[in-house]
N, CA, C and O atoms as CSV, one atom per row, in Angstrom:
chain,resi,resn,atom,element,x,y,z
A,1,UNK,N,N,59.106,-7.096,8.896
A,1,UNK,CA,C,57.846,-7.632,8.460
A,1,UNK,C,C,58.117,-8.994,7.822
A,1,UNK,O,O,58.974,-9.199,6.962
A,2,UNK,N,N,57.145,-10.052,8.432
A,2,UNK,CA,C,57.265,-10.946,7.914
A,2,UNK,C,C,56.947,-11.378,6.488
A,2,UNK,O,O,56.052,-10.681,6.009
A,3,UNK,N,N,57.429,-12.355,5.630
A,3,UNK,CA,C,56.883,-12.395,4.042
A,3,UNK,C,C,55.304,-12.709,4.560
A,3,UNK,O,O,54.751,-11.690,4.976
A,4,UNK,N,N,54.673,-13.644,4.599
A,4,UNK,CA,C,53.390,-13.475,4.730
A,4,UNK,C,C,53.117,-12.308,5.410
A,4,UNK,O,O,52.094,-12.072,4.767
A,5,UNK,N,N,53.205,-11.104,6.409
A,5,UNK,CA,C,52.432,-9.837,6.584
A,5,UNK,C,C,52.862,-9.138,5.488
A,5,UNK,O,O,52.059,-8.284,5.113
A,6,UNK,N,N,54.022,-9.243,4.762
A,6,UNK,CA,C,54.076,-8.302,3.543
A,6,UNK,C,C,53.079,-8.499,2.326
A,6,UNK,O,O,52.503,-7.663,1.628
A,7,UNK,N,N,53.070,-9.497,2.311
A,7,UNK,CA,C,52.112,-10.034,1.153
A,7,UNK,C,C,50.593,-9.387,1.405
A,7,UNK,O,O,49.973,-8.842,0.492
A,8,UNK,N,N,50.094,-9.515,2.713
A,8,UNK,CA,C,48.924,-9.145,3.108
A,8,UNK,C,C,48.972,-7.573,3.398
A,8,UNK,O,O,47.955,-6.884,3.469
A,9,UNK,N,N,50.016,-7.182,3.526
A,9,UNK,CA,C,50.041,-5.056,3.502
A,9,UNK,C,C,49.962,-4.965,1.639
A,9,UNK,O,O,49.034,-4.321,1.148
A,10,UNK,N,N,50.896,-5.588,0.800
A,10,UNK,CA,C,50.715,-5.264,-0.482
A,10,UNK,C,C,49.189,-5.381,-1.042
A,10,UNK,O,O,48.604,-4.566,-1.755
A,11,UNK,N,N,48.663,-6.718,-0.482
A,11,UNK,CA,C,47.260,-6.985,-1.420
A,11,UNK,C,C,46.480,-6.063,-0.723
A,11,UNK,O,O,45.362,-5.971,-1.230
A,12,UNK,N,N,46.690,-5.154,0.508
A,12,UNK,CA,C,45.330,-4.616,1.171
A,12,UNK,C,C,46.152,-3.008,0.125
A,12,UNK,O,O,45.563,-1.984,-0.222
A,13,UNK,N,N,46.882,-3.196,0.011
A,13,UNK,CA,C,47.074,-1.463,-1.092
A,13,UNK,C,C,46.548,-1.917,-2.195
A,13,UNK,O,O,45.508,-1.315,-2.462
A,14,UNK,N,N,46.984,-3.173,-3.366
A,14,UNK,CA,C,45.904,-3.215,-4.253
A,14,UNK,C,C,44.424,-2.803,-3.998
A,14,UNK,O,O,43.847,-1.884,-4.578
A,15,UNK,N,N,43.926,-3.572,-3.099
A,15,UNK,CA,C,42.490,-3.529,-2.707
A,15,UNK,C,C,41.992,-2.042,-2.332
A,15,UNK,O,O,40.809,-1.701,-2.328
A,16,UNK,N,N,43.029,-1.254,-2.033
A,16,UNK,CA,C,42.498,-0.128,-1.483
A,16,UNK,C,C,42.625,0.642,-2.610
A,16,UNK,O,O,41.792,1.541,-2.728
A,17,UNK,N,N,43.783,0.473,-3.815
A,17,UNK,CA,C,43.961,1.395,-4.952
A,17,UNK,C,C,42.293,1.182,-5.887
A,17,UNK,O,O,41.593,1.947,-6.551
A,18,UNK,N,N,42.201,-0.173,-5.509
A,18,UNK,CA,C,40.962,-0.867,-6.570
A,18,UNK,C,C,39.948,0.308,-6.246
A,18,UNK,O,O,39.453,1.081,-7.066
A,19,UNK,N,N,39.739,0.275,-4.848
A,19,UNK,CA,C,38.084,0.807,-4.505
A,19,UNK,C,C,38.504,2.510,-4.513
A,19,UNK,O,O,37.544,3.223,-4.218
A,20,UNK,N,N,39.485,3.072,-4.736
A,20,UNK,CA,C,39.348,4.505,-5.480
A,20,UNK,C,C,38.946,4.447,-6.401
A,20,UNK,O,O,37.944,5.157,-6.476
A,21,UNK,N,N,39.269,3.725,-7.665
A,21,UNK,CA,C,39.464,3.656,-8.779
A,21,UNK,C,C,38.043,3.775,-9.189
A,21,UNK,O,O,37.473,4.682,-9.795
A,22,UNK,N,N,37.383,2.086,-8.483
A,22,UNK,CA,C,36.050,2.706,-8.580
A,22,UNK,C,C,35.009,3.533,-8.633
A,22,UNK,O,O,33.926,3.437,-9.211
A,23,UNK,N,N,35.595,4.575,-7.780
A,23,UNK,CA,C,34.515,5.647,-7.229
A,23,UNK,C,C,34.195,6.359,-8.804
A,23,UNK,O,O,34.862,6.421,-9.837
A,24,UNK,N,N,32.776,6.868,-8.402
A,24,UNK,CA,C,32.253,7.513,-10.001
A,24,UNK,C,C,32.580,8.673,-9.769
A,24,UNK,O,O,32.492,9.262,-8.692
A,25,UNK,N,N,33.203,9.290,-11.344
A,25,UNK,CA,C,33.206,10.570,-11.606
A,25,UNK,C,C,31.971,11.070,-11.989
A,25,UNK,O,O,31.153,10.352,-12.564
A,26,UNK,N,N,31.666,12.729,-11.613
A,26,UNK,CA,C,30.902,13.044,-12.082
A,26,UNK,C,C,30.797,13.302,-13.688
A,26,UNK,O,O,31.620,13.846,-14.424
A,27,UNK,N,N,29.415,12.693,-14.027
A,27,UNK,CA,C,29.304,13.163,-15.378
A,27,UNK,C,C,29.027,14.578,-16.301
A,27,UNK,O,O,28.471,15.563,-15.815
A,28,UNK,N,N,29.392,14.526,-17.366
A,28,UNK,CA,C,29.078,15.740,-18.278
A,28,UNK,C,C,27.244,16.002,-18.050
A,28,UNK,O,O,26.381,15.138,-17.894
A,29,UNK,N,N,27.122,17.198,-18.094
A,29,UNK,CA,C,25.478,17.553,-18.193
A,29,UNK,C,C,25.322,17.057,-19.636
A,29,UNK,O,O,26.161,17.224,-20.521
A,30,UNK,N,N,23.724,16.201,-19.812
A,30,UNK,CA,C,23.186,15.866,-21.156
A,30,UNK,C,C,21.581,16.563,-20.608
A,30,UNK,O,O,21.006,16.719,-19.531
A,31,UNK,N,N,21.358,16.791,-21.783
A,31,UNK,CA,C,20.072,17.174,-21.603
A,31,UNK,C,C,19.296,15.798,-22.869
A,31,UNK,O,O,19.764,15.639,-23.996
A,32,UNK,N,N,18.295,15.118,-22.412
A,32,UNK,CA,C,17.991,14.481,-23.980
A,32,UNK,C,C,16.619,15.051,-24.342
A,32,UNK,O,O,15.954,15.362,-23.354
A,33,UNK,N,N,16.243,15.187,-25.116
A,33,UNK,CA,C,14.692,15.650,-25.394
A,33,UNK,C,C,13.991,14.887,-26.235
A,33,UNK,O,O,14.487,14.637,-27.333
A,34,UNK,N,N,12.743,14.384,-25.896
A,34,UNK,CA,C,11.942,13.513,-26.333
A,34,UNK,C,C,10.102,14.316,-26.571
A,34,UNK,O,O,9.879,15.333,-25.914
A,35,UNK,N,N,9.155,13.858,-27.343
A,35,UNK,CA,C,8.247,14.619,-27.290
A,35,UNK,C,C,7.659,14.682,-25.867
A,35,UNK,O,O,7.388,13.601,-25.346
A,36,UNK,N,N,7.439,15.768,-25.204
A,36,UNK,CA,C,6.838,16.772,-24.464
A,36,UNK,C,C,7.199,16.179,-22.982
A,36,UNK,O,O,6.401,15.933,-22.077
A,37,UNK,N,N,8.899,15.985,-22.982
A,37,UNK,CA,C,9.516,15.063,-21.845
A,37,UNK,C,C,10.947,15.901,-21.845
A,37,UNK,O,O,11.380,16.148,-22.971
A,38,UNK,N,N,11.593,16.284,-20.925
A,38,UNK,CA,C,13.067,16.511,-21.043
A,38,UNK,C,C,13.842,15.819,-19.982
A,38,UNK,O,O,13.531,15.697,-18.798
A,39,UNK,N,N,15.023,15.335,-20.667
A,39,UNK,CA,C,15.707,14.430,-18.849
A,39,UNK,C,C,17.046,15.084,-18.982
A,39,UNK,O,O,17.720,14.945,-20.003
A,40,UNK,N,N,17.390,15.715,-18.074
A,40,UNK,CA,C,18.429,16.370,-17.327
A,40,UNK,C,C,19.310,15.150,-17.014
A,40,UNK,O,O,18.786,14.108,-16.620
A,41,UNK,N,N,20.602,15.255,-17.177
A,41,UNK,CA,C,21.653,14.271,-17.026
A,41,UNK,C,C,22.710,14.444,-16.245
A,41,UNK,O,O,22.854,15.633,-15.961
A,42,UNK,N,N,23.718,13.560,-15.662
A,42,UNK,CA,C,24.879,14.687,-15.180
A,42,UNK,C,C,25.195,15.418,-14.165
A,42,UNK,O,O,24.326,15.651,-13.325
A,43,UNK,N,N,26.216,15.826,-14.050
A,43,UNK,CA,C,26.187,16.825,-13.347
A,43,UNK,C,C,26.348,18.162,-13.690
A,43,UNK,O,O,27.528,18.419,-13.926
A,44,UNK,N,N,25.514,19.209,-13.817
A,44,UNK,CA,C,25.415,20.595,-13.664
A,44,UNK,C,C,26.629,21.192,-12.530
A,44,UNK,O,O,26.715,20.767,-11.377
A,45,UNK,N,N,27.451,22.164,-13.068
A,45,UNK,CA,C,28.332,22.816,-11.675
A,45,UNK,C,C,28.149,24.121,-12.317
A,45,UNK,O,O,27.873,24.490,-13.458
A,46,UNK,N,N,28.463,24.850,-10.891
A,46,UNK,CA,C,29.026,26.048,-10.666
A,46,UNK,C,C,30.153,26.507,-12.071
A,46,UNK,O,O,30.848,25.668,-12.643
A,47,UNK,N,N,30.136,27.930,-12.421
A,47,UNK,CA,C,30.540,28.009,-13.756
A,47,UNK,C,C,30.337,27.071,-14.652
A,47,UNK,O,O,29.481,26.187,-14.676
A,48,UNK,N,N,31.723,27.483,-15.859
A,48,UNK,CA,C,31.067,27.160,-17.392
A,48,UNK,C,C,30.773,25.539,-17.302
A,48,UNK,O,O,31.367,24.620,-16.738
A,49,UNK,N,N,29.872,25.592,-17.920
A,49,UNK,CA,C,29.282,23.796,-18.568
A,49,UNK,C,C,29.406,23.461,-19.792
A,49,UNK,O,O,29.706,24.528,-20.328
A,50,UNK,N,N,29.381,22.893,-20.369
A,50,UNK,CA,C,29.539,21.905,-21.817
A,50,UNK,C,C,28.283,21.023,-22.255
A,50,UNK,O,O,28.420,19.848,-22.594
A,51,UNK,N,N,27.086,21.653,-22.225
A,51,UNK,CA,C,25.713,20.665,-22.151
A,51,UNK,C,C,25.779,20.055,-23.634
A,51,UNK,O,O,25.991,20.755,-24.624
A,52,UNK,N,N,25.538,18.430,-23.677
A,52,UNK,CA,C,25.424,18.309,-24.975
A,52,UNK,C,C,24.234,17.466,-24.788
A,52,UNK,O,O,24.123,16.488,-24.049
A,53,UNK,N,N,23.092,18.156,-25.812
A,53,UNK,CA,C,21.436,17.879,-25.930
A,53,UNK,C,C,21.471,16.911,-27.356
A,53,UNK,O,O,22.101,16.927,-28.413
A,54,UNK,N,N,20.391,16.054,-26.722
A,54,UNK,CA,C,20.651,15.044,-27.727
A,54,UNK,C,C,18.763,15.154,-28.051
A,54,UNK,O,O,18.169,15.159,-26.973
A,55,UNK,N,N,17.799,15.237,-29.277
A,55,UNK,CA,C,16.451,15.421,-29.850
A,55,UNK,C,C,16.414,13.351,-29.768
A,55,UNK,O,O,17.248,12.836,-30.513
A,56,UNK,N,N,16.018,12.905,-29.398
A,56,UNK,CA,C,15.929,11.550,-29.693
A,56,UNK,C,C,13.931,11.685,-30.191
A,56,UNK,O,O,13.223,10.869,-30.783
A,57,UNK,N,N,13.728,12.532,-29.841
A,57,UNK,CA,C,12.025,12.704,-30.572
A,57,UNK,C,C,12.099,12.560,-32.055
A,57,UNK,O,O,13.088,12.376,-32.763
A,58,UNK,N,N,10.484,12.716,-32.464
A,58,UNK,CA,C,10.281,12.543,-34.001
A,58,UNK,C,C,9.716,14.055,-34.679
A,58,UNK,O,O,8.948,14.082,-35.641
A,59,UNK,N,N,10.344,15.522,-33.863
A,59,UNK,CA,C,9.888,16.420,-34.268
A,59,UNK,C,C,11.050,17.512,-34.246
A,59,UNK,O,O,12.209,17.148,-34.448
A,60,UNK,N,N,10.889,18.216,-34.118
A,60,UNK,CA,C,12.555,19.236,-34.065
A,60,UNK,C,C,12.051,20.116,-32.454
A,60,UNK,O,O,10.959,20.664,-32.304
A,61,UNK,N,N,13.041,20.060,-31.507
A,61,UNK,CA,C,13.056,20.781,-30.415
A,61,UNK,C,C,13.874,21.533,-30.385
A,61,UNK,O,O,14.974,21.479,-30.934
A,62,UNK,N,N,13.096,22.946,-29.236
A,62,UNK,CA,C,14.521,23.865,-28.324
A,62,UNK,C,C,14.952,23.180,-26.941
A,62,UNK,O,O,14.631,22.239,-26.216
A,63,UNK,N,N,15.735,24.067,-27.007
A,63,UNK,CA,C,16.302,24.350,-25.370
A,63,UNK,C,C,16.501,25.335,-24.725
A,63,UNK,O,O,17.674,25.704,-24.778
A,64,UNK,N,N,15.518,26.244,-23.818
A,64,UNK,CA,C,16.095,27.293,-23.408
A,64,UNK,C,C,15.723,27.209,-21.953
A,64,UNK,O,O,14.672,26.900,-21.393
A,65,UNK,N,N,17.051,27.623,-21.457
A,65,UNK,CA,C,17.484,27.746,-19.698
A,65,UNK,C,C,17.320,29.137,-19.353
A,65,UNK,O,O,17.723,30.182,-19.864
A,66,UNK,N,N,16.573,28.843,-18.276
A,66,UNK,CA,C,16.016,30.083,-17.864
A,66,UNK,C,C,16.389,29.979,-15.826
A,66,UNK,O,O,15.838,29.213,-15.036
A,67,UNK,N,N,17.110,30.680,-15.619
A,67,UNK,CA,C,16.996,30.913,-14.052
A,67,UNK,C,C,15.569,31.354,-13.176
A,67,UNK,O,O,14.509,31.883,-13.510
A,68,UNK,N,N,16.217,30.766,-11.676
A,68,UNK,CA,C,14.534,30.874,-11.439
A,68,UNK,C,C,14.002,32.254,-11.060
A,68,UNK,O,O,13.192,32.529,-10.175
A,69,UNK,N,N,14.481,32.878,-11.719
A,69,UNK,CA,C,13.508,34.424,-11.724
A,69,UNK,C,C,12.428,34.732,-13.034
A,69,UNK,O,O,11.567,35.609,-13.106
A,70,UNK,N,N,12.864,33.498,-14.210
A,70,UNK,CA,C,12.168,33.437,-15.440
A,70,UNK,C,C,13.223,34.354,-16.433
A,70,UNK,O,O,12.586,34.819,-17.378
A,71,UNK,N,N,14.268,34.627,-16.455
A,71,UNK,CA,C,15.110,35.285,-16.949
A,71,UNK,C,C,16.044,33.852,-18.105
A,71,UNK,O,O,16.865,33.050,-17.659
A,72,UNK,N,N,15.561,33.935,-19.616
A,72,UNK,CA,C,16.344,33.294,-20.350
A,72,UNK,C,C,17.496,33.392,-20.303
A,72,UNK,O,O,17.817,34.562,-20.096
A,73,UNK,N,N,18.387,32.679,-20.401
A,73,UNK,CA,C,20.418,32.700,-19.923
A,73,UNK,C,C,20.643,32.552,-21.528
A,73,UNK,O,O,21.216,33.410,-22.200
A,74,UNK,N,N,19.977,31.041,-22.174
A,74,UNK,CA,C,20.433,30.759,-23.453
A,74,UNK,C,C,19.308,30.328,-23.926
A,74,UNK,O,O,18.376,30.163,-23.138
A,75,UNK,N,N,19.110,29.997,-25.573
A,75,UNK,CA,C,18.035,29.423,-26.227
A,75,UNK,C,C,19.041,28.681,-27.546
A,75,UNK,O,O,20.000,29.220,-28.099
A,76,UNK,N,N,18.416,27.155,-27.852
A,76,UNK,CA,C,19.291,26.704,-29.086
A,76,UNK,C,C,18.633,27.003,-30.030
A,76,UNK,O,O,17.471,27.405,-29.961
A,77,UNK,N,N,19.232,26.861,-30.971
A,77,UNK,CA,C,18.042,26.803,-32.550
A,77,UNK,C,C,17.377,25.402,-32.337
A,77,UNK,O,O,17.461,24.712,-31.322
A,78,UNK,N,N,16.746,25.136,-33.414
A,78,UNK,CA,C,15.660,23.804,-33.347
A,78,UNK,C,C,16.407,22.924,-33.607
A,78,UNK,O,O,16.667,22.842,-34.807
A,79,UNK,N,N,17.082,21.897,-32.686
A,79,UNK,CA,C,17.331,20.542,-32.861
A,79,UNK,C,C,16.274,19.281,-33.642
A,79,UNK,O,O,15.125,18.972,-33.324
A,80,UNK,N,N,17.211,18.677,-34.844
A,80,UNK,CA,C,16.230,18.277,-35.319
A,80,UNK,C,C,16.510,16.867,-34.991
A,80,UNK,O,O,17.633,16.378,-34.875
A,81,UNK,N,N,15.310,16.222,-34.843
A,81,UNK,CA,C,15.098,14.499,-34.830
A,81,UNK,C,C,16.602,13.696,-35.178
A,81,UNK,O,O,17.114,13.527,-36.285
A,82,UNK,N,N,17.249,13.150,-33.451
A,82,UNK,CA,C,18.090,12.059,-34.153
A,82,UNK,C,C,19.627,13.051,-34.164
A,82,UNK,O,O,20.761,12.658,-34.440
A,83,UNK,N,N,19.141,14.540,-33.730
A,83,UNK,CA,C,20.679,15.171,-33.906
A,83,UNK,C,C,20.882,15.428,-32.117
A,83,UNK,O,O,20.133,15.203,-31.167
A,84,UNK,N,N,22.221,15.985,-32.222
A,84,UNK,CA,C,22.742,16.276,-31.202
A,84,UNK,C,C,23.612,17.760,-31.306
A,84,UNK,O,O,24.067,18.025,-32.419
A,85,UNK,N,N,23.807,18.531,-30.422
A,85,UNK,CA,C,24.617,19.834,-29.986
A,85,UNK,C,C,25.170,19.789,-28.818
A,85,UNK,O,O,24.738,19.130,-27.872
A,86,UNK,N,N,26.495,20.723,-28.811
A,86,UNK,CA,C,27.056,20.945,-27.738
A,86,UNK,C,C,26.726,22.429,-27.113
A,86,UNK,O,O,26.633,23.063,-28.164
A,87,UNK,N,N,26.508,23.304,-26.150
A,87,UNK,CA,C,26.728,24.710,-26.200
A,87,UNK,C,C,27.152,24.711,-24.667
A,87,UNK,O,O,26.962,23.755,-23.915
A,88,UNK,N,N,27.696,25.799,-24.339
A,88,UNK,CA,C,28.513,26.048,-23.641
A,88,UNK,C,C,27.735,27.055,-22.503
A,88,UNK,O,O,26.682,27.490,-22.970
A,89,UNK,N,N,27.942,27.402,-21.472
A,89,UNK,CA,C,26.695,28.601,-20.412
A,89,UNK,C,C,27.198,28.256,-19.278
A,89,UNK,O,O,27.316,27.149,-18.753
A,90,UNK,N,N,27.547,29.517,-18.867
A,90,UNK,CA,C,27.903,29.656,-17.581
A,90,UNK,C,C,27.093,30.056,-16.506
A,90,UNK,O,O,26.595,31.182,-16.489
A,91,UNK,N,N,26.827,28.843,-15.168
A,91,UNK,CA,C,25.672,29.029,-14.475
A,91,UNK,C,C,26.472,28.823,-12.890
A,91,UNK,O,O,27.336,28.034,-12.506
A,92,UNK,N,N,25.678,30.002,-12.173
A,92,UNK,CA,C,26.009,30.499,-10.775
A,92,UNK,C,C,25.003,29.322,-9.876
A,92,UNK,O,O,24.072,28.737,-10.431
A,93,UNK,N,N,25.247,29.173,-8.900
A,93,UNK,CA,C,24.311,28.030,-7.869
A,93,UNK,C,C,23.027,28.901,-8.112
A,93,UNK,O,O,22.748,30.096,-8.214
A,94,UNK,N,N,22.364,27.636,-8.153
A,94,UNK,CA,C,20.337,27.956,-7.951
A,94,UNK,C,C,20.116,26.911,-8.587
A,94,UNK,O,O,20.750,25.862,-8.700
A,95,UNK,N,N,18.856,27.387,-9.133
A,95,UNK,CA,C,17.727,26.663,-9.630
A,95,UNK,C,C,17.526,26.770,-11.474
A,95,UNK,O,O,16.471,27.325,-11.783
A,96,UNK,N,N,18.024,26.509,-12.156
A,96,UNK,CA,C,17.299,26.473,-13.372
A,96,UNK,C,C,16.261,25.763,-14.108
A,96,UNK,O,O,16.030,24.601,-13.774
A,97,UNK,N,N,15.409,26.445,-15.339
A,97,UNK,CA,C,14.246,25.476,-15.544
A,97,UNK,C,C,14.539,25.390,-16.986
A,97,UNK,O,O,14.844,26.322,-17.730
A,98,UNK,N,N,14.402,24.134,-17.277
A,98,UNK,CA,C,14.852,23.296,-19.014
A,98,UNK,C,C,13.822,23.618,-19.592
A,98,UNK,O,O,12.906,23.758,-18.781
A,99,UNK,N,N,13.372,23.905,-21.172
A,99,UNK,CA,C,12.036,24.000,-21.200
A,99,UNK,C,C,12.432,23.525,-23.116
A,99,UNK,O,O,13.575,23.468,-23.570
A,100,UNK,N,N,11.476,23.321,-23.711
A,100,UNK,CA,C,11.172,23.476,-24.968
A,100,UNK,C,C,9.993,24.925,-25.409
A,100,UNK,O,O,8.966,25.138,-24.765
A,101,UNK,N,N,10.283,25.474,-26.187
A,101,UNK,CA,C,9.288,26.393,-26.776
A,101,UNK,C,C,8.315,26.274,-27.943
A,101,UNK,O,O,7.398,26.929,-28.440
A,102,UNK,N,N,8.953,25.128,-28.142
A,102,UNK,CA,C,8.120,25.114,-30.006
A,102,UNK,C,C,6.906,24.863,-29.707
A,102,UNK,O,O,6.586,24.041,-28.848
A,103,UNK,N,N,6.038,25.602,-30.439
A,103,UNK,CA,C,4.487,25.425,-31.039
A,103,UNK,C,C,4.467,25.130,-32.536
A,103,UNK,O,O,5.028,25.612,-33.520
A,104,UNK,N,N,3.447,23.973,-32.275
A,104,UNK,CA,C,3.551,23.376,-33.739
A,104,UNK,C,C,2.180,23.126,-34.180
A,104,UNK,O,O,1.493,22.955,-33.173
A,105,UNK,N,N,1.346,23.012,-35.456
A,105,UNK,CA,C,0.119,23.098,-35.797
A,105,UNK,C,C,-0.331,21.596,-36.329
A,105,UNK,O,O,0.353,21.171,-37.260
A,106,UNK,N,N,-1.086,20.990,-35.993
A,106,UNK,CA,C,-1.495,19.944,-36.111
A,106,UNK,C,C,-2.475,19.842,-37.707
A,106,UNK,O,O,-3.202,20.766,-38.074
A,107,UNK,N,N,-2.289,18.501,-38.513
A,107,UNK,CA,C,-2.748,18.615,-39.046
A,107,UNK,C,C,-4.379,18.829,-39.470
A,107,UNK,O,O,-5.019,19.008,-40.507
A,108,UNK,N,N,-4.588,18.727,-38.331
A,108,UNK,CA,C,-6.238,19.300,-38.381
A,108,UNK,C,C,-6.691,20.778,-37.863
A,108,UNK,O,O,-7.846,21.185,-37.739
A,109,UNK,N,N,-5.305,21.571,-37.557
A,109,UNK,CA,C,-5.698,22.692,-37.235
A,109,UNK,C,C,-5.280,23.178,-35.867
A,109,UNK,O,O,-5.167,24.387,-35.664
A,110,UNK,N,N,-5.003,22.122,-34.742
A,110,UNK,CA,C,-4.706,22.074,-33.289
A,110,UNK,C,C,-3.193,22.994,-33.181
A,110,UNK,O,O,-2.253,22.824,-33.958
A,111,UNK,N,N,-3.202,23.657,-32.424
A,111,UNK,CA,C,-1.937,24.369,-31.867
A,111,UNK,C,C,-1.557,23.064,-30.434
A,111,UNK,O,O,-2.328,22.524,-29.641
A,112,UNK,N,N,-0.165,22.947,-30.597
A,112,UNK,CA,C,0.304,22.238,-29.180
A,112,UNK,C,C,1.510,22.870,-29.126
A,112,UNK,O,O,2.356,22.995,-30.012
A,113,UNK,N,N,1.506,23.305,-27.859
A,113,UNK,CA,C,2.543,24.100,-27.030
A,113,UNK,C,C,3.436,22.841,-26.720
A,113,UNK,O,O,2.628,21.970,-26.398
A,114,UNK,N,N,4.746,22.302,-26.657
A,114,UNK,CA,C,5.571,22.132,-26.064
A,114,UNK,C,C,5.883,22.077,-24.432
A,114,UNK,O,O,6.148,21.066,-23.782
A,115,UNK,N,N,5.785,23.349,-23.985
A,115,UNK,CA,C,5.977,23.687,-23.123
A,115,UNK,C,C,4.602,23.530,-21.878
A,115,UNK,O,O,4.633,23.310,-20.667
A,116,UNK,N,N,3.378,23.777,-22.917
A,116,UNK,CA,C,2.004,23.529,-22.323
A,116,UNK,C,C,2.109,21.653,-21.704
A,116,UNK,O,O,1.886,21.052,-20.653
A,117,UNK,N,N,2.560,21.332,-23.033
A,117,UNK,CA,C,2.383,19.653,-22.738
A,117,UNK,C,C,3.305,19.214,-21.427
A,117,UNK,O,O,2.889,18.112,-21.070
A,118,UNK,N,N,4.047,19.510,-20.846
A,118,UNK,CA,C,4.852,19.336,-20.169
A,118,UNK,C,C,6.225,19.276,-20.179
A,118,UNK,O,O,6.895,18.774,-19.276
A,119,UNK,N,N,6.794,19.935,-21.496
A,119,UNK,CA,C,8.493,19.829,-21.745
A,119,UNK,C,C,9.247,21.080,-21.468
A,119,UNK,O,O,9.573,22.144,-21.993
A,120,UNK,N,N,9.430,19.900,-19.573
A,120,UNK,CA,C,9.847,21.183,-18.888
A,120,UNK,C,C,10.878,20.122,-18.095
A,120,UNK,O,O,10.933,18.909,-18.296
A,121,UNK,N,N,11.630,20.849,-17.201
A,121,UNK,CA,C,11.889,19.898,-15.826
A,121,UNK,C,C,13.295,20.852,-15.062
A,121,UNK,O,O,14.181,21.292,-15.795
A,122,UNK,N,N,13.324,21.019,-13.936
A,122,UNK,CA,C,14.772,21.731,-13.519
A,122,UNK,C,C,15.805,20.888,-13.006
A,122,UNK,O,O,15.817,19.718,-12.621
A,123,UNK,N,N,16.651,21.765,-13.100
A,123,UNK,CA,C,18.361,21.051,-12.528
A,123,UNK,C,C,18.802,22.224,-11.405
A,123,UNK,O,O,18.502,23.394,-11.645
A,124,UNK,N,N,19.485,21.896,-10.239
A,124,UNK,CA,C,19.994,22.501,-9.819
A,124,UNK,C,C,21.626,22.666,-10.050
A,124,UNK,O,O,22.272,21.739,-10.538
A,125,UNK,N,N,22.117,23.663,-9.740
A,125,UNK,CA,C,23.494,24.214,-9.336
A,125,UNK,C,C,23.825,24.357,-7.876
A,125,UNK,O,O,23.238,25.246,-7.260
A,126,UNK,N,N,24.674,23.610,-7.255
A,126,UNK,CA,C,24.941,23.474,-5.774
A,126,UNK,C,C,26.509,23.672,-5.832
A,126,UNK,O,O,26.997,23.275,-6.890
A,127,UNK,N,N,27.270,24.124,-5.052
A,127,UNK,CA,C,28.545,24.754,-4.689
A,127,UNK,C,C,28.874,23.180,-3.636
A,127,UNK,O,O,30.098,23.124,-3.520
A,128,UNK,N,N,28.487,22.469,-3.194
A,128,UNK,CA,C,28.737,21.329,-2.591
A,128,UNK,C,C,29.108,19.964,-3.207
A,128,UNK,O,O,29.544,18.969,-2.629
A,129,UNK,N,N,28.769,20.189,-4.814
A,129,UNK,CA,C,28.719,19.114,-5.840
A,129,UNK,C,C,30.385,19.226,-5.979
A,129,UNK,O,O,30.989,18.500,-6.768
């Protein structure tokens, strides 16, 4: 091999180490919760997960994952405004649905569901991820 084709086999292995390097890893599942909004983050897999839920709202939220038969898996205590948790749940491929539960009483008397308002949203589990 000539010095100039060597030069040009070395820089095409840099170039080729570069664009692995690049490629994205998948991320940790986040769940963030905001009033009567939830955004699913991440990637969700097959077995145990590490979800860490972050309340960025101005009220205290849950989290409870429920498979799609309506069967609760886990529920957190009330995350309060501005905090964050880690918990741990081990989930088989499907469908799960994120939800908040809290009902809270308004100062004029109003009940608002959480869950009524829309703080909901699903993630799947896929064996292909």
């Amino acid at each position: 091999m000539t010095g100039r084709m060597t030069s040009w086999f070395i820089l095409s292995l840099l170039l080729l180490g570069a664009c692995r390097a690049a490629t994205p890893t998948q991320e940790a599942p986040t769940v963030e919760l905001t009033e009567f909004s939830i955004m699913a983050l991440g990637t969700f897999d097959p077995g145990p997960n590490e979800i860490t839920v972050h309340n960025e709202g101005e009220f205290g939220h849950t989290l409870v994952i429920a498979d799609n038969e309506g069967t609760v898996l886990d529920v957190t205590g009330v995350i309060a405004p501005g905090e964050s948790s880690v918990y741990s749940i081990d989930l088989k491929p499907g469908i799960y649905e994120l939800s908040c539960r809290i009902v809270i009483q308004t100062g004029e008397g109003r009940l608002v569901d959480h869950y009524q308002e829309g703080m909901l949203t699903a993630v799947e589990v896929d064996t292909s991820s």
